[in-house]
C-alpha positions as CSV (number, residue, x, y, z in Angstrom):
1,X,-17.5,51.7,-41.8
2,X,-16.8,55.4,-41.5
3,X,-20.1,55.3,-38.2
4,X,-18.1,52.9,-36.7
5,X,-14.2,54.0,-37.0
6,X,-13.6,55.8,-34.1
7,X,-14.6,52.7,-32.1
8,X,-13.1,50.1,-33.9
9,X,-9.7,52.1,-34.0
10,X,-10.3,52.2,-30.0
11,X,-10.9,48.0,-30.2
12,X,-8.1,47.8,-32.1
13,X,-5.7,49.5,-29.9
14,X,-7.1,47.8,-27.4
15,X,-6.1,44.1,-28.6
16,X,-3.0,45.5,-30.3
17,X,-4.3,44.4,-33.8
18,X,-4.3,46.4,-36.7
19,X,-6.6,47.9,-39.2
20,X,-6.7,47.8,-43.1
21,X,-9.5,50.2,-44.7
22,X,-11.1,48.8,-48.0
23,X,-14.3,47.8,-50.0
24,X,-15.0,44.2,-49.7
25,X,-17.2,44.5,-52.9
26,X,-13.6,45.4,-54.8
27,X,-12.4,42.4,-56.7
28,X,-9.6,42.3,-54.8
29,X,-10.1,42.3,-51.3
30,X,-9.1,39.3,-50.5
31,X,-5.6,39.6,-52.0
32,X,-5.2,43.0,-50.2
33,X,-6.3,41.2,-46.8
34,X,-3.3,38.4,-47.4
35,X,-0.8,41.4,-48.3
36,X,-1.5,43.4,-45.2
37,X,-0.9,40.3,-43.4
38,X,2.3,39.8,-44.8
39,X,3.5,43.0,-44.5
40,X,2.4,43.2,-41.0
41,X,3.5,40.0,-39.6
42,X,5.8,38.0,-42.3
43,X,5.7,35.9,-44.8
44,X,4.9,32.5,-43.3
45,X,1.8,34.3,-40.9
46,X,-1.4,32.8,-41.6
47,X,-4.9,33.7,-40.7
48,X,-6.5,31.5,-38.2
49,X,-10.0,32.8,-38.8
50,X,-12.1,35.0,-40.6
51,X,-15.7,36.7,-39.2
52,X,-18.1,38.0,-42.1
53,X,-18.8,41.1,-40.0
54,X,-19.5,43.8,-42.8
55,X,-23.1,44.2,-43.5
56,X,-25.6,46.9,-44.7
57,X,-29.2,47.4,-44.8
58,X,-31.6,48.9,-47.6
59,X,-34.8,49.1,-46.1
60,X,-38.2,49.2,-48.3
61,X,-40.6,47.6,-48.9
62,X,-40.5,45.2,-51.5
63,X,-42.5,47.5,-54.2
64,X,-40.2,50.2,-53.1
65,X,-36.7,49.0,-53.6
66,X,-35.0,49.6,-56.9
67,X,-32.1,47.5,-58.3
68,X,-29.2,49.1,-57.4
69,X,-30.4,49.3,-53.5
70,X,-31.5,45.2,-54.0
71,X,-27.5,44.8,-55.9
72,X,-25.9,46.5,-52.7
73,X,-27.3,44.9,-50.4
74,X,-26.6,41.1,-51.5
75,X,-23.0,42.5,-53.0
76,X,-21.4,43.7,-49.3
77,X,-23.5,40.8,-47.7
78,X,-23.4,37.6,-50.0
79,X,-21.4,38.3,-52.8
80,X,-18.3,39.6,-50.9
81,X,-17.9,36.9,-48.4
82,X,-18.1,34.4,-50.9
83,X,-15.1,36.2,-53.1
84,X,-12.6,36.8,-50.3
85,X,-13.0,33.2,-49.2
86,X,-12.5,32.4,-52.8
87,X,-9.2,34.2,-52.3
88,X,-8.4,33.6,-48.7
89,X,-8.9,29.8,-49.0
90,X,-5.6,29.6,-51.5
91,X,-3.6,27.4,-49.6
92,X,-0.9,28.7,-51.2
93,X,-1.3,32.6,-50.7
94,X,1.1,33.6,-48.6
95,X,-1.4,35.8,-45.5
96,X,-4.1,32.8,-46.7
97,X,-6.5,31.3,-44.3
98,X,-4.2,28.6,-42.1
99,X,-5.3,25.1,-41.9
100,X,-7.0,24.3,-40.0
101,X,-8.6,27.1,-40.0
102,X,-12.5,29.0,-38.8
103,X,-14.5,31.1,-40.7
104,X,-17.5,32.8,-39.2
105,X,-20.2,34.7,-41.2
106,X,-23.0,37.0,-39.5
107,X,-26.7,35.9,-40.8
108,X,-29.7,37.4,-39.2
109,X,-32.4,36.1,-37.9
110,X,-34.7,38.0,-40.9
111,X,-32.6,35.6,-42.9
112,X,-34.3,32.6,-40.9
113,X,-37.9,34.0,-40.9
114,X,-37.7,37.2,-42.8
115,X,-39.1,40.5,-41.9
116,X,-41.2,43.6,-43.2
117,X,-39.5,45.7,-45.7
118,X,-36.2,43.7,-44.9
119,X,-36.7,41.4,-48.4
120,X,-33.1,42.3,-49.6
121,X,-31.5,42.2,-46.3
122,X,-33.3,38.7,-45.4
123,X,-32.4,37.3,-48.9
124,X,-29.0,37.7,-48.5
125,X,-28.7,36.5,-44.9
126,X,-30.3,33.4,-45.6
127,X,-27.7,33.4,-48.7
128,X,-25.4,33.6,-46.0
129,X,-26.6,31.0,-44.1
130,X,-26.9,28.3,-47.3
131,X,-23.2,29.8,-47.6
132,X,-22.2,28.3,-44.3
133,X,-23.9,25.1,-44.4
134,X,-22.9,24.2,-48.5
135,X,-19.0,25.1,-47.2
136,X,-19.2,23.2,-44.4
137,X,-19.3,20.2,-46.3
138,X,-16.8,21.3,-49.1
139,X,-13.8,22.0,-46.3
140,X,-12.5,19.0,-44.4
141,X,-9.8,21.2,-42.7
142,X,-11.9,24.0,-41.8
143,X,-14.7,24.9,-39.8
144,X,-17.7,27.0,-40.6
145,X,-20.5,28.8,-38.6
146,X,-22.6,31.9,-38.3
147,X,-24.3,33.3,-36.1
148,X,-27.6,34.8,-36.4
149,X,-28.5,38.1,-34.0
150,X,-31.9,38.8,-33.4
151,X,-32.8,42.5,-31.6
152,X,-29.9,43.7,-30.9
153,X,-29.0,47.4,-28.6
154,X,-27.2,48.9,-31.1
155,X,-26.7,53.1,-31.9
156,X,-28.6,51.7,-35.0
157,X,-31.8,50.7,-33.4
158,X,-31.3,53.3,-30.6
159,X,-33.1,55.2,-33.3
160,X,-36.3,53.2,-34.2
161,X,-39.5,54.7,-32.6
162,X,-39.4,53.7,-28.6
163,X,-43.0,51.8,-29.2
164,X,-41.8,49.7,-31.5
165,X,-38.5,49.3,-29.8
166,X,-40.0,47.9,-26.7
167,X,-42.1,45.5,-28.6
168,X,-39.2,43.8,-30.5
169,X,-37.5,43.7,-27.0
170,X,-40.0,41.5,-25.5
171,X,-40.3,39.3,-28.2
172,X,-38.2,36.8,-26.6
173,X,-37.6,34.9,-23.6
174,X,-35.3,37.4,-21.9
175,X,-37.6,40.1,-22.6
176,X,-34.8,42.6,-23.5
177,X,-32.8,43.4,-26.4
178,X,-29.2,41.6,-27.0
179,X,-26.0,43.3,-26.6
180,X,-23.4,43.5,-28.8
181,X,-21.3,41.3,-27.0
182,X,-23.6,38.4,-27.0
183,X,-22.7,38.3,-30.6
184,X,-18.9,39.5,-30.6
185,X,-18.8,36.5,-27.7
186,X,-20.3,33.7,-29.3
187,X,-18.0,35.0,-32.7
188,X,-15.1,34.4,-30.5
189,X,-16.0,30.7,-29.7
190,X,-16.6,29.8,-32.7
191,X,-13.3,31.6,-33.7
192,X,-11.6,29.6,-31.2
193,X,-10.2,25.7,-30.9
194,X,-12.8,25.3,-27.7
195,X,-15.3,24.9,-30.8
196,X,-13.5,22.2,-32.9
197,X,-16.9,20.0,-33.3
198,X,-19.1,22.5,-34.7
199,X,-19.2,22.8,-38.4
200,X,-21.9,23.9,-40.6
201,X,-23.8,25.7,-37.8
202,X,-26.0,28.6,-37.4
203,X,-26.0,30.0,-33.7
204,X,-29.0,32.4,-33.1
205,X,-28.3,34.9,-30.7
206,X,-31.2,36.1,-30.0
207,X,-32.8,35.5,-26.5
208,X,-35.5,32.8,-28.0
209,X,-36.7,35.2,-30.0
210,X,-40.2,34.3,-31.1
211,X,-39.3,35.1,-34.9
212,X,-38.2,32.0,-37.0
213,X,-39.1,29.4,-34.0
């Protein structure tokens, strides 16, 4: 996400991890995911989760969106998780997800309760979502959740008109928009063995937001 390098580069120092640059839409982005982990860390290392975190929006209203901007959309959101845990779940791919293992997606709470000129976005989060829960019962040795932001502070909602800003804000209990580390945090838990009995899940982060209750 070219918006987003220069930060994630600064996370990355940050937790001494390591970055790997490509399309998840390409065919074979899982397998390049397993061989950067191999080449990084050895042959026997293992992934011990996965987070869903790439995403993009198309806004328009329904009338307005043409195919390829509807194909995007449900490609990098729906269509690419579902191929690299295709991949990734190999248990014999050296780099592969470990067992037991965690694999997080990020929905949306349009995907729960949609949301104006958001019909490809919302589709493919609550693609996400059936995802989650249809994988959740296919894996015995693996855990899987999402979580599902609602209004969150972002540089990308920075933008939207301050009127309508400040309405979504206070369309939940806190009154105020989520920050992105109520998300990253809650990511982490379900990343983590501290969430072992949750499986099938779909965590709103979202300050009881009104939308989808």
């Amino acid at each position: 996400m070219p918006a987003s390098g220069e930060a994630l580069a600064d996370v990355a120092n940050d937790i001494y991890g390591t970055a790997l640059q490509l399309d998840v839409t390409a065919a074979d982005a899982g397998a390049r995911i397993a061989a950067h982990v191999v080449a990084r860390y050895g042959e026997d290392a293992r992934l011990w989760a996965i987070v869903h975190n790439a995403g993009i929006t198309r806004d328009k209203l329904l009338a307005n969106v043409d195919e390829k901007q509807w194909a995007q959309v449900l490609q990098v959101n729906l269509a690419a998780p579902m191929r690299i845990n295709e991949t990734l779940l190999n248990a014999d791919l050296a780099g592969g997800l470990a067992r037991p293992g965690r694999i997080v997606g990020v929905a949306s709470t349009s995907g729960i309760a949609g949301n104006k000129g958001q019909t490809n976005y919302a589709a493919s989060k609550a693609g996400v979502i059936g995802l989650v829960q249809a994988m959740a019962h296919d894996l015995d040795d693996i855990t899987v959740n999402a979580v599902a932001p609602g209004f969150i502070a972002t540089d990308m909602t920075a933008k939207i008109p301050f009127i309508q800003r400040e309405m979504f804000q206070r369309l939940n209990s806190l009154s105020q928009a989520g920050q992105p580390v109520d998300v990253a945090e809650t990511i982490c838990w379900l990343a983590d063995p501290a969430s072992d009995g949750i499986d099938g899940q779909v965590i709103r982060v979202c300050g009881q937001n009104v939308v989808g209750q």
